[in-house]
Wavefront OBJ file of the C-alpha trace (Angstrom):
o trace
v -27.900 23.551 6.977
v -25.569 26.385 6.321
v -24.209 26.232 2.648
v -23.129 29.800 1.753
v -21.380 31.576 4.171
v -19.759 35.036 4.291
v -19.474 36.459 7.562
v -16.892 35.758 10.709
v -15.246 32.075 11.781
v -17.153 30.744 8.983
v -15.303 33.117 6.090
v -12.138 31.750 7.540
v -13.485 27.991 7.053
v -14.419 28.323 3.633
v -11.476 30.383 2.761
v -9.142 27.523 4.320
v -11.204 24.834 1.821
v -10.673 26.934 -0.857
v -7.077 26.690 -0.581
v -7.059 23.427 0.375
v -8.807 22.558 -2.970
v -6.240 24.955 -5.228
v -3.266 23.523 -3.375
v -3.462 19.887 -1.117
v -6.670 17.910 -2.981
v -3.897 15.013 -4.127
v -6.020 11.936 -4.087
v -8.772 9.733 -4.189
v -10.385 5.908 -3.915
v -9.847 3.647 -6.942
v -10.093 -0.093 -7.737
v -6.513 -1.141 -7.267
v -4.387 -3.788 -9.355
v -2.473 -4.161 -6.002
v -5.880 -5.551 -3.456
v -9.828 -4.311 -4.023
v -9.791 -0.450 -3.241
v -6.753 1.806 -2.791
v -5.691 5.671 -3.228
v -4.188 7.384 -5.929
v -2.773 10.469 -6.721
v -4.613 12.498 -9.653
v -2.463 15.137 -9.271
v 1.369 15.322 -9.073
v 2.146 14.795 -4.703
v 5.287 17.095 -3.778
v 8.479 14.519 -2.268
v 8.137 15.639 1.553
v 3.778 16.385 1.493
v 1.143 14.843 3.619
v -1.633 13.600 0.904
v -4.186 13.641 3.277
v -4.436 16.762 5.134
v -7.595 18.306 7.106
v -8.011 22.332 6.130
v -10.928 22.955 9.100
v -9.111 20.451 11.374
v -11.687 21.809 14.133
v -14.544 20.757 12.431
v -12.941 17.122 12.094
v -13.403 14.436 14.638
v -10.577 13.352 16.936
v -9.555 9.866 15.944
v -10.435 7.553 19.325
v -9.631 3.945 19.613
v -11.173 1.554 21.765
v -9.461 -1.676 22.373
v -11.063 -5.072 21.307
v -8.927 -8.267 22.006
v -8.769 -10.854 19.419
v -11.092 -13.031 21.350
v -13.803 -10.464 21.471
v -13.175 -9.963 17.640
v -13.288 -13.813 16.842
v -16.817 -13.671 18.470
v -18.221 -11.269 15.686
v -20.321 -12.355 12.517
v -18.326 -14.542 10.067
v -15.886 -11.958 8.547
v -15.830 -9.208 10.832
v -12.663 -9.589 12.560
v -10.924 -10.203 8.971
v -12.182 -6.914 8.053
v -11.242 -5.310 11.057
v -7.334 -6.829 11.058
v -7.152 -5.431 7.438
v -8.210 -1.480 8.943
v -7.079 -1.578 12.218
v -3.528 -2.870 13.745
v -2.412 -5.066 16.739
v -1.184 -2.439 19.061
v 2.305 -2.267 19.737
v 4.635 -2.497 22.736
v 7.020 0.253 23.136
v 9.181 -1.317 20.443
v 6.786 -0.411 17.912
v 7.064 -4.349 16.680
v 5.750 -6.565 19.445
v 1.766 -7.096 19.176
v 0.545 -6.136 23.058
v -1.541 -8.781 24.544
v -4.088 -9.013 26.851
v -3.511 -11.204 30.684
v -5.325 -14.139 28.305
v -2.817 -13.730 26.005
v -5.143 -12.569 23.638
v -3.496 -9.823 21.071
v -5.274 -6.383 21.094
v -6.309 -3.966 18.558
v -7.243 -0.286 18.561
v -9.851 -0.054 16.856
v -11.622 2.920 15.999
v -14.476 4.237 18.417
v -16.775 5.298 15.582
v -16.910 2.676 13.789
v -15.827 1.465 10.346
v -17.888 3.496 8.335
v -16.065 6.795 9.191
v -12.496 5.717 7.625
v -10.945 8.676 5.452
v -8.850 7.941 2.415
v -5.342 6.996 4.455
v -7.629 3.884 5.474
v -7.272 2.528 2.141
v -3.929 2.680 1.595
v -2.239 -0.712 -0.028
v 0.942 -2.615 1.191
v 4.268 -2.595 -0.952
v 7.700 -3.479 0.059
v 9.379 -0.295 -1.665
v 6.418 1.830 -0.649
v 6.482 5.580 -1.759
v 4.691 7.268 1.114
v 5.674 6.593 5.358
v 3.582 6.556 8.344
v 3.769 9.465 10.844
v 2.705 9.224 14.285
v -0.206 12.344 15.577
v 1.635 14.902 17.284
v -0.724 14.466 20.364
v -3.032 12.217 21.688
v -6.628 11.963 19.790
v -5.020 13.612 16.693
v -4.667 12.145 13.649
v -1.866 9.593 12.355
v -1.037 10.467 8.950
v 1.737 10.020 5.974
v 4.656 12.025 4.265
v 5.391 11.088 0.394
v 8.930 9.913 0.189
v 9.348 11.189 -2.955
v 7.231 12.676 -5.630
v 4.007 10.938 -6.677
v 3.276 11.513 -10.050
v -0.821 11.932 -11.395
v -2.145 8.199 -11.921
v 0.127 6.594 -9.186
v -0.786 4.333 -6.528
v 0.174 5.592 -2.970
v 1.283 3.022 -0.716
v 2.759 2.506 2.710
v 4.714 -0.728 4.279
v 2.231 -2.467 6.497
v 5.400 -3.738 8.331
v 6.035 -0.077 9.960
v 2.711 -1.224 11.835
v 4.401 -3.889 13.785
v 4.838 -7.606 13.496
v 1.421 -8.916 13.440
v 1.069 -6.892 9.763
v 3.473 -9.317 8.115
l 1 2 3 4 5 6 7 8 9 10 11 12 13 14 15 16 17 18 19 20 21 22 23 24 25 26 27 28 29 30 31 32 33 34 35 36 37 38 39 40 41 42 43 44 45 46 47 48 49 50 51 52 53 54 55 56 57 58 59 60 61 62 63 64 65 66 67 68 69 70 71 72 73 74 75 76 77 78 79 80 81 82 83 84 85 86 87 88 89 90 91 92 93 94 95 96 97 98 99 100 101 102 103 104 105 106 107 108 109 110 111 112 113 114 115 116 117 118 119 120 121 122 123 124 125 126 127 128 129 130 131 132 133 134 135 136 137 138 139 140 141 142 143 144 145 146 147 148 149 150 151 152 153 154 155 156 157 158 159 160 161 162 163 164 165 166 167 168 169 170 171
């Protein structure tokens, strides 16, 4: 395991955490008054900023979903497919609302090809109605979904997102 380095690519990657540390570390996991764990900001979050962004992007692994209908899910150990609906959304039809189903009928989920136990902070983000950060599409397939504060978070605040942007089957 490398821990200092100085020399070539690697200069560049700890230079780039560096300056992700001094100017983008925004948040982290708490226990939230809202529902069991969420994300705060302990430092003020710029109206306009992505609170979760990835200084050695290639280092980081592309986010790939496989898709699990809710019959397959319903077959898991008591409590798996509860835990799974609160992570991972129905997909969507085109409309970005409609839940896509399955020739059963069965509504489908994306859920993410590595498992649950490689979530990063956005996972953990809490519903509101009046929420003060949005949900941005990747830019190109495999690359990560992320957020944009609406307006400025201040140090202390809860960051939350509407669950309803993530289409019907979230209400």
């Amino acid at each position: 395991m490398v821990f200092a380095v100085c020399n070539g690519a690697l200069l560049e990657d700890k230079q780039r955490l560096i300056k992700h540390l001094q100017e983008q570390a925004y948040v982290e996991l708490f226990a939230s008054p809202i529902a069991g764990v969420g994300v705060r900001a302990f430092r003020p979050i710029p109206k306009g900023v992505d609170p979760f962004p990835i200084c050695n992007m290639h280092m980081a692994a592309k986010e790939r979903f496989c898709v699990l209908s809710a019959e397959e899910l319903r077959a898991m150990p008591p409590g798996v497919f509860e835990k799974v609906k609160s992570f991972f959304a129905a997909l969507t039809e085109d409309d970005g609302w409609t839940p896509q189903t399955n020739r059963k009928g069965e509504i489908i989920y994306g859920v993410l090809s590595t498992g649950m136990n490689n979530l990063n902070l956005s996972w953990y983000l809490n519903h509101s109605d009046d929420p003060n950060i949005e949900f941005q599409d990747a830019e190109e397939e495999g690359g990560y979904n992320s957020f944009v504060t609406r307006r400025e978070i201040q140090a202390g605040e809860e960051l939350t997102t509407d669950y309803r942007e993530l289409g019907k089957d979230r209400r």
